[in-house]
N, CA, C and O atoms as a printed pandas DataFrame, in Angstrom:
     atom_number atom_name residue_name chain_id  residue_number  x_coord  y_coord  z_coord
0              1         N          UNK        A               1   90.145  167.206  -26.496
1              2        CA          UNK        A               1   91.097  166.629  -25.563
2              3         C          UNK        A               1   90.525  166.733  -24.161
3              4         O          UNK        A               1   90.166  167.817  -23.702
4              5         N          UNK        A               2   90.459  165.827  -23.625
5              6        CA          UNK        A               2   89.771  165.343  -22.102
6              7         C          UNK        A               2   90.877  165.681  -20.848
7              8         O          UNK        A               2   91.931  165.049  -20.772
8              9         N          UNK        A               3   90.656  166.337  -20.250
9             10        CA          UNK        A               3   91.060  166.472  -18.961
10            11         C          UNK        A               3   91.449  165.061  -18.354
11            12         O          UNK        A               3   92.538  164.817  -17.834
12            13         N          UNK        A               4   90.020  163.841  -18.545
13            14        CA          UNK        A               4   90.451  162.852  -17.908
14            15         C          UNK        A               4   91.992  161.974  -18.950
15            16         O          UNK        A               4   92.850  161.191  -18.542
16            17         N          UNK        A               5   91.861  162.315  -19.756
17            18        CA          UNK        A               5   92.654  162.305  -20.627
18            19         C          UNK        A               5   94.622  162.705  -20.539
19            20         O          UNK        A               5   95.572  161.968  -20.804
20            21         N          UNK        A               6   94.609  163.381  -20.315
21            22        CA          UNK        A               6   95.642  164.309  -19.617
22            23         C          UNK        A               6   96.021  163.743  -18.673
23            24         O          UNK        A               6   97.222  163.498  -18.791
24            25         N          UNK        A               7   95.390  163.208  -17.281
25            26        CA          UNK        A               7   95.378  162.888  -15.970
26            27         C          UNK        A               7   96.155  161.729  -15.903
27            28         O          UNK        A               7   97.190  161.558  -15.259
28            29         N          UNK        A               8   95.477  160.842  -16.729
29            30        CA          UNK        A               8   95.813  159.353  -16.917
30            31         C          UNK        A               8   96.812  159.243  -17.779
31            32         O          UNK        A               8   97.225  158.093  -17.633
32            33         N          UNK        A               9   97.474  159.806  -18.640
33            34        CA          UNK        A               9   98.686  159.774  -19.304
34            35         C          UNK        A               9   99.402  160.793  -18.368
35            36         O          UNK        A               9  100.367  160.163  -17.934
36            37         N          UNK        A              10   99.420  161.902  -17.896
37            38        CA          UNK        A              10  100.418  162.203  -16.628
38            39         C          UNK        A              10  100.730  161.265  -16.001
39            40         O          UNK        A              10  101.805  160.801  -16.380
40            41         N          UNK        A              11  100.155  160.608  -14.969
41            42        CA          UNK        A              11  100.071  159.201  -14.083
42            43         C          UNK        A              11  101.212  158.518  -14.594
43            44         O          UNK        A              11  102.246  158.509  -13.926
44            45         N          UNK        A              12  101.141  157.862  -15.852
45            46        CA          UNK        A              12  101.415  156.787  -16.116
46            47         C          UNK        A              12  103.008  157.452  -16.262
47            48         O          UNK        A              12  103.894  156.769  -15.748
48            49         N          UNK        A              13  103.359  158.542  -16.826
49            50        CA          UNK        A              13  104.753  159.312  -16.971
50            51         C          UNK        A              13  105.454  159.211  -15.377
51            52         O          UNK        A              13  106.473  158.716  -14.895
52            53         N          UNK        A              14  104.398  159.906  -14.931
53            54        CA          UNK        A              14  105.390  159.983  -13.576
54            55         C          UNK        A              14  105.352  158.256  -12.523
55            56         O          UNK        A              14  106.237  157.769  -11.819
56            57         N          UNK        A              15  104.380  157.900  -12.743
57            58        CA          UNK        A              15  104.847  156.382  -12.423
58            59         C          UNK        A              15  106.143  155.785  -13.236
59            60         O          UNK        A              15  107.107  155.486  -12.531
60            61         N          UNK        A              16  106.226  155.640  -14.259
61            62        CA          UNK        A              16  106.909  154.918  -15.118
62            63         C          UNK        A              16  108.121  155.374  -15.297
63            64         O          UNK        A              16  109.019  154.540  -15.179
64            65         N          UNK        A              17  108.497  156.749  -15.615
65            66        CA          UNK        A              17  109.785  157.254  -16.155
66            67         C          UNK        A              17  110.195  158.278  -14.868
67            68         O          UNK        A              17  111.342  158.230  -14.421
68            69         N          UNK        A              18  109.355  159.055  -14.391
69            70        CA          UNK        A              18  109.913  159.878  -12.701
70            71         C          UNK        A              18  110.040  159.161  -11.508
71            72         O          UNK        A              18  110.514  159.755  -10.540
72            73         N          UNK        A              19  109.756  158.181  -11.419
73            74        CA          UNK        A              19  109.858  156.928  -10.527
74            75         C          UNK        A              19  108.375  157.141   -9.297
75            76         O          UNK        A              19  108.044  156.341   -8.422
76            77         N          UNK        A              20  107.783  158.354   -9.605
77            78        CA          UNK        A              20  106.524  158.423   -8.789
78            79         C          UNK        A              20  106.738  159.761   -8.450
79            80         O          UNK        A              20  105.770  160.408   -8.051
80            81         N          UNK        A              21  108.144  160.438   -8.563
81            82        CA          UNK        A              21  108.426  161.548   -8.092
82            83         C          UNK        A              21  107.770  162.842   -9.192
83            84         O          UNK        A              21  108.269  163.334  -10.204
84            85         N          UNK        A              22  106.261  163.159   -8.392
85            86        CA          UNK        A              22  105.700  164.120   -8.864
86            87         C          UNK        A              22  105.796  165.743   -8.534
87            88         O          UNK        A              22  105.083  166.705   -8.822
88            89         N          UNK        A              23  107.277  165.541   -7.638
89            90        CA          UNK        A              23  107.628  167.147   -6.668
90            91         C          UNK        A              23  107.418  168.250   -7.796
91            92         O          UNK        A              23  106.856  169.305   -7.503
92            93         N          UNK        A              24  107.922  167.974   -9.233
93            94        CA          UNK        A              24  108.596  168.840   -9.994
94            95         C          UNK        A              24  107.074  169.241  -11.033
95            96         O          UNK        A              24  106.455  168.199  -11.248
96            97         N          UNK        A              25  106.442  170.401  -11.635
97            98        CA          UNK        A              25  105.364  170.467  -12.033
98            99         C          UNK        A              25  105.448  169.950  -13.465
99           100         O          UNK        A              25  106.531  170.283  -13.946
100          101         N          UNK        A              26  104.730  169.288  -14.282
101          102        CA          UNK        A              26  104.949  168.486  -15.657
102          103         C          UNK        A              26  103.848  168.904  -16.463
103          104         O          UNK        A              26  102.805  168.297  -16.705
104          105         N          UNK        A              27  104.161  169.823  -16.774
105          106        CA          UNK        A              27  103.316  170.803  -18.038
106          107         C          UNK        A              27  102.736  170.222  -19.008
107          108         O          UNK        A              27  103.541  169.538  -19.639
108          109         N          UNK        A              28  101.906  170.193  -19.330
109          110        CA          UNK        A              28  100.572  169.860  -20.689
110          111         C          UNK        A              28  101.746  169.814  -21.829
111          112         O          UNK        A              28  101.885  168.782  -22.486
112          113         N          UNK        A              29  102.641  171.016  -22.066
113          114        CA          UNK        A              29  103.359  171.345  -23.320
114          115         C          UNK        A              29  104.798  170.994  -23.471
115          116         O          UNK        A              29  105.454  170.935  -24.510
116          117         N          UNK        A              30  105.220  170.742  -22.075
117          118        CA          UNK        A              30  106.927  170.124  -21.405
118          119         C          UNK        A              30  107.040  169.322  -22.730
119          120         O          UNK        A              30  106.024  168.745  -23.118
120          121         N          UNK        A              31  108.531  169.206  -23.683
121          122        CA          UNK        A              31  108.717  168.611  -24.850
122          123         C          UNK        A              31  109.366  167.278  -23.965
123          124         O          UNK        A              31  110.424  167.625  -23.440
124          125         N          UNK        A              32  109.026  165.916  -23.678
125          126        CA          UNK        A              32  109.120  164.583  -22.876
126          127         C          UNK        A              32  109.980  164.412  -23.914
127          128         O          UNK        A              32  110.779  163.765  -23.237
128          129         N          UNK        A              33  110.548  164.448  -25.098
129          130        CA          UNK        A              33  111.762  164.001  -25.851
130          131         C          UNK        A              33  113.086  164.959  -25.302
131          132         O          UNK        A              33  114.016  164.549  -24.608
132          133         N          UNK        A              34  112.902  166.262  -25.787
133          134        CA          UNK        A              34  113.937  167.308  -25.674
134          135         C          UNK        A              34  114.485  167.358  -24.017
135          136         O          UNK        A              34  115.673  167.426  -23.701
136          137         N          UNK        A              35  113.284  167.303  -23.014
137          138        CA          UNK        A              35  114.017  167.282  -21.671
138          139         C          UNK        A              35  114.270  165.862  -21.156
139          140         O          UNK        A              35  114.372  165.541  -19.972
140          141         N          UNK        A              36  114.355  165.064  -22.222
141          142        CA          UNK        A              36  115.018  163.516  -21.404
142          143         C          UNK        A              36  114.444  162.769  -20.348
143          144         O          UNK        A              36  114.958  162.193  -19.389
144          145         N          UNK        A              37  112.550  162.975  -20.952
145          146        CA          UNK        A              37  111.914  162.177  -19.721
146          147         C          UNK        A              37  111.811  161.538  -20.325
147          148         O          UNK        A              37  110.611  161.761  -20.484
148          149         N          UNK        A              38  112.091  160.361  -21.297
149          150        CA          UNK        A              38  111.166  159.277  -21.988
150          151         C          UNK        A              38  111.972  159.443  -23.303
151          152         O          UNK        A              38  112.014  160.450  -24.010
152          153         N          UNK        A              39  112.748  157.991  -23.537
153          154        CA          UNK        A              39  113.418  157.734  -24.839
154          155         C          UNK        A              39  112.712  156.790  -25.326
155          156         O          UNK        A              39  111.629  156.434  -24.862
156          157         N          UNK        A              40  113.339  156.247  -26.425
157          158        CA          UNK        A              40  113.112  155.473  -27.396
158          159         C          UNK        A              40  111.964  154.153  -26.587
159          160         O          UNK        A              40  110.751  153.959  -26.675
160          161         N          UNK        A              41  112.901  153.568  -25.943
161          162        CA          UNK        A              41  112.297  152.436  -24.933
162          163         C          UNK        A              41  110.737  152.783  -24.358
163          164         O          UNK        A              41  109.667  152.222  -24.594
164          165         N          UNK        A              42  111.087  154.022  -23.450
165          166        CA          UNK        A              42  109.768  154.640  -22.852
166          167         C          UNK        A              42  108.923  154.657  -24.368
167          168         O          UNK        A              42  107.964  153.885  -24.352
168          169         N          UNK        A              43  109.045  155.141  -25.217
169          170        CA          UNK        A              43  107.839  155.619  -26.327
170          171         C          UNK        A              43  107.147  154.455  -26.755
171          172         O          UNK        A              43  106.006  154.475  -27.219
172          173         N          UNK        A              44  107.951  153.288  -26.572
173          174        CA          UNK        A              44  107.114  152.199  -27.180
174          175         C          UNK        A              44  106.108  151.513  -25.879
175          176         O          UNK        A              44  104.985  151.085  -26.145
176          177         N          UNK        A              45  106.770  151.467  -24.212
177          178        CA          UNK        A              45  106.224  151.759  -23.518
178          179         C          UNK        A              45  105.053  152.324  -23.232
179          180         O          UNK        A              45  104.122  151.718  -22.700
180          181         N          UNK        A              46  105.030  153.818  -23.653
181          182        CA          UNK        A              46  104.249  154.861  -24.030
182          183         C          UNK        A              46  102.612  154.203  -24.642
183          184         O          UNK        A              46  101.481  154.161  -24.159
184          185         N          UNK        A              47  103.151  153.817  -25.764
185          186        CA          UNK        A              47  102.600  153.536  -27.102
186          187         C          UNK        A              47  101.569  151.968  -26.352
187          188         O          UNK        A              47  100.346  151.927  -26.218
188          189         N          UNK        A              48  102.238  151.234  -26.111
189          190        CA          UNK        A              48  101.556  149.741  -25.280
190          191         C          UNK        A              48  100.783  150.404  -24.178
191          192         O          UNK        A              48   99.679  149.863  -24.225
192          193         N          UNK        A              49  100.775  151.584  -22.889
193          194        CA          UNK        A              49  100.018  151.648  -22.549
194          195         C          UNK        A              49   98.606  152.596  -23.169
195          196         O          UNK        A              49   97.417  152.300  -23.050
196          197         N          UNK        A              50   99.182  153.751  -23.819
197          198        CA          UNK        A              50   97.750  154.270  -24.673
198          199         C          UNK        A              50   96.809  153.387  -25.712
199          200         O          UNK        A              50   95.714  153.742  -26.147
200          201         N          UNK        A              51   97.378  152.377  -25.951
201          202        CA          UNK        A              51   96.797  151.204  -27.275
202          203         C          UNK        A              51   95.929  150.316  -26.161
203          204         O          UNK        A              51   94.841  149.931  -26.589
204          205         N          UNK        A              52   96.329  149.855  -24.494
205          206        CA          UNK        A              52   95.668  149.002  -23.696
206          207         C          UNK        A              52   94.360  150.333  -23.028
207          208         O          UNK        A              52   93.158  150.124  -23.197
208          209         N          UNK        A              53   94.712  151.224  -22.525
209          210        CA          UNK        A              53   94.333  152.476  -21.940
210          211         C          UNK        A              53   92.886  152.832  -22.154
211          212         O          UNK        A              53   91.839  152.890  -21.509
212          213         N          UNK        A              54   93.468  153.104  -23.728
213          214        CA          UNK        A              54   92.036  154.168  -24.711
214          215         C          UNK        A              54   92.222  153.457  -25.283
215          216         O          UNK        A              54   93.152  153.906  -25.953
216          217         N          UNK        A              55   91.922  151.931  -25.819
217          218        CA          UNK        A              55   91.398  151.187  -26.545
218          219         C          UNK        A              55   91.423  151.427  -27.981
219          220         O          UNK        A              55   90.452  151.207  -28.704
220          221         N          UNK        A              56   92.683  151.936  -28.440
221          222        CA          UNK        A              56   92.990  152.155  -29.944
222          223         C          UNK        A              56   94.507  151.580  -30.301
223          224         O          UNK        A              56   95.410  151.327  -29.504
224          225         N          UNK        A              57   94.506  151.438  -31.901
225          226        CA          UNK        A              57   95.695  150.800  -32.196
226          227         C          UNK        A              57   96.275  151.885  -32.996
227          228         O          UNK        A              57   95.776  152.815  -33.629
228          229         N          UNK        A              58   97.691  151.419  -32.742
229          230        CA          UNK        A              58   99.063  152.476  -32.998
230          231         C          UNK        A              58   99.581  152.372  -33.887
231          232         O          UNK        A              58  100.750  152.187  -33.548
232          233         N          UNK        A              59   99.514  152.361  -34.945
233          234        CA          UNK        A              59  100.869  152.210  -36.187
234          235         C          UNK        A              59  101.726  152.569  -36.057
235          236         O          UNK        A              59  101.898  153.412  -35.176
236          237         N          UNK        A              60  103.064  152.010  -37.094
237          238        CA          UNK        A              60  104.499  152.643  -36.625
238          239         C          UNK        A              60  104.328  154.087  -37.066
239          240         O          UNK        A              60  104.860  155.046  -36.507
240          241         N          UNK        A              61  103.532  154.144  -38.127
241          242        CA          UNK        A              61  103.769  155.341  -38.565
242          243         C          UNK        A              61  103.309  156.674  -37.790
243          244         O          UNK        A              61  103.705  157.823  -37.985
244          245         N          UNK        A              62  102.335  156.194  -36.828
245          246        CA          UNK        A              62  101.743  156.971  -36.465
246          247         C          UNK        A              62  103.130  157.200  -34.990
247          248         O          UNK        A              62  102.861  158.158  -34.265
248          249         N          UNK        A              63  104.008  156.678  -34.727
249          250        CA          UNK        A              63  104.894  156.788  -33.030
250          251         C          UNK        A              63  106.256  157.838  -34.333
251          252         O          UNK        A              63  107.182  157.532  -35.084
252          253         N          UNK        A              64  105.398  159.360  -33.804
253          254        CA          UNK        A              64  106.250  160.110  -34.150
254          255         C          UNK        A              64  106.193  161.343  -32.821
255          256         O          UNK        A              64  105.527  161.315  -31.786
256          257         N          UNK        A              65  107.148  162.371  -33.314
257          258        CA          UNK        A              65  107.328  163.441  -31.761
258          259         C          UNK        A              65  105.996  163.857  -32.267
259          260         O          UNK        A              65  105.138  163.751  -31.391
260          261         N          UNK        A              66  105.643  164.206  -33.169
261          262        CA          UNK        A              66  104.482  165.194  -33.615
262          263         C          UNK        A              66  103.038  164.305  -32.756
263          264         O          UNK        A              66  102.109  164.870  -32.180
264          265         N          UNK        A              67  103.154  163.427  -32.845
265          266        CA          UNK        A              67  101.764  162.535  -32.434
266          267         C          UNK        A              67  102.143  162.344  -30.373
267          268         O          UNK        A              67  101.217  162.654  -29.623
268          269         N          UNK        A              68  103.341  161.902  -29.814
269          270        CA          UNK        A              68  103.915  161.648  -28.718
270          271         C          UNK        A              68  104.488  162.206  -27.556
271          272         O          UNK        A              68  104.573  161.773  -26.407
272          273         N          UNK        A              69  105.044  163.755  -28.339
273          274        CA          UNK        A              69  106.167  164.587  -27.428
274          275         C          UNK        A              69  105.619  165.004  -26.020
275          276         O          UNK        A              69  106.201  164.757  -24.963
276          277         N          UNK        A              70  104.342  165.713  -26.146
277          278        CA          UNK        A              70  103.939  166.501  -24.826
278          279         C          UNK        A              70  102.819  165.681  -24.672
279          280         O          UNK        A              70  102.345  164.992  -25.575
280          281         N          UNK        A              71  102.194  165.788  -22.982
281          282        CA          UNK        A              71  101.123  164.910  -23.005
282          283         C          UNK        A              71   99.720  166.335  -23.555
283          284         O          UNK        A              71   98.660  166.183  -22.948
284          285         N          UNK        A              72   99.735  167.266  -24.337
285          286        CA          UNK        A              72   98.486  167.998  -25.189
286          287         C          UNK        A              72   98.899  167.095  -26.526
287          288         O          UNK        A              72   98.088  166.823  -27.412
288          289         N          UNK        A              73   99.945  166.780  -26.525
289          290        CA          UNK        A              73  100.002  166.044  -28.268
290          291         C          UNK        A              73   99.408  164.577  -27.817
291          292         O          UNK        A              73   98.421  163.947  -28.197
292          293         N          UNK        A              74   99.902  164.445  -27.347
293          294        CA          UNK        A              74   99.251  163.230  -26.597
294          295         C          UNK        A              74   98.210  162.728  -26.350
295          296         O          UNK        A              74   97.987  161.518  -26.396
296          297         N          UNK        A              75   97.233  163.806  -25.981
297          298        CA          UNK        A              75   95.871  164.170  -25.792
298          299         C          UNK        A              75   95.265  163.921  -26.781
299          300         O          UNK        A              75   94.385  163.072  -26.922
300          301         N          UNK        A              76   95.795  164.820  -27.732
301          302        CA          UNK        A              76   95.092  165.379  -29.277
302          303         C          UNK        A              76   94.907  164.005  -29.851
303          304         O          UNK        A              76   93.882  163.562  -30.368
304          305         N          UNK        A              77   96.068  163.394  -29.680
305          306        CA          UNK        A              77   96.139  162.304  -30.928
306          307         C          UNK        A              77   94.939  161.017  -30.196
307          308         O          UNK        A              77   94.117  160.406  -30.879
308          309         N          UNK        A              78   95.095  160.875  -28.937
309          310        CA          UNK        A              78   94.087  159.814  -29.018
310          311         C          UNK        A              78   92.802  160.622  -29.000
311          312         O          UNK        A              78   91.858  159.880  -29.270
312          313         N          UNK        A              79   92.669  161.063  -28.922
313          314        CA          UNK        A              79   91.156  162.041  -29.219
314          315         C          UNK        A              79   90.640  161.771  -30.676
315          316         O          UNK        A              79   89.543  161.396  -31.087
316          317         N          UNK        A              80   91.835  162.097  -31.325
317          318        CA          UNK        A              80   91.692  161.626  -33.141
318          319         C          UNK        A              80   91.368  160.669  -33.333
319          320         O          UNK        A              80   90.319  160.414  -33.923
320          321         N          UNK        A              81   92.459  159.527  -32.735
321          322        CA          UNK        A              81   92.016  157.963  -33.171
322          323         C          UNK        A              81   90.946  157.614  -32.435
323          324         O          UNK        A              81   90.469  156.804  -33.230
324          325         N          UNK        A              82   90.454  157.610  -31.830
325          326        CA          UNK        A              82   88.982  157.480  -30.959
326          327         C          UNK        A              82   87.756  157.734  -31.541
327          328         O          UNK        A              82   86.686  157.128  -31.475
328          329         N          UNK        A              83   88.246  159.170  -32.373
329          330        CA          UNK        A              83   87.119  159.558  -33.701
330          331         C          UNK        A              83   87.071  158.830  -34.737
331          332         O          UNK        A              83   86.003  158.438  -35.209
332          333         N          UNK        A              84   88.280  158.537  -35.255
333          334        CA          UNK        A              84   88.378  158.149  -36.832
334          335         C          UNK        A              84   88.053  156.741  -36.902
335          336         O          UNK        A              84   88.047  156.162  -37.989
């Protein structure tokens, strides 16, 4: 999992769903479902910019919390599909 990685999916959270408002610190591990930064709408959101981003494709199966919730899961998973 890439640092630059991390950076650029932070970005896109606090552009998109905090309105730019980066005052508040947004943890690697922060659960983005459980604290109500990013619903249903946002995930597919989500999902369209990591598929344009890092240049990989998303299955439904794959837009689960386990693959989506925090941006380290986040990390992990395009790290995977990038490999595989």
């Amino acid at each position: 999992m890439s640092d630059e990685s991390r950076t650029a999916i932070r970005a896109f959270i606090v552009e998109n769903f905090l309105f730019g408002d980066d005052s508040q610190p947004l943890a690697n591990d922060l659960s983005l479902i459980d604290n109500d930064l990013i619903d249903s709408t946002g995930i597919l959101e989500l999902v369209g910019f990591l598929e344009e981003r890092f240049a990989i494709s998303i299955a439904d199966a794959d837009i689960v919390p386990a693959n989506l919730d925090t941006i380290d899961r986040i990390a992990g998973f395009i790290a995977r599909k990038q490999t595989a």
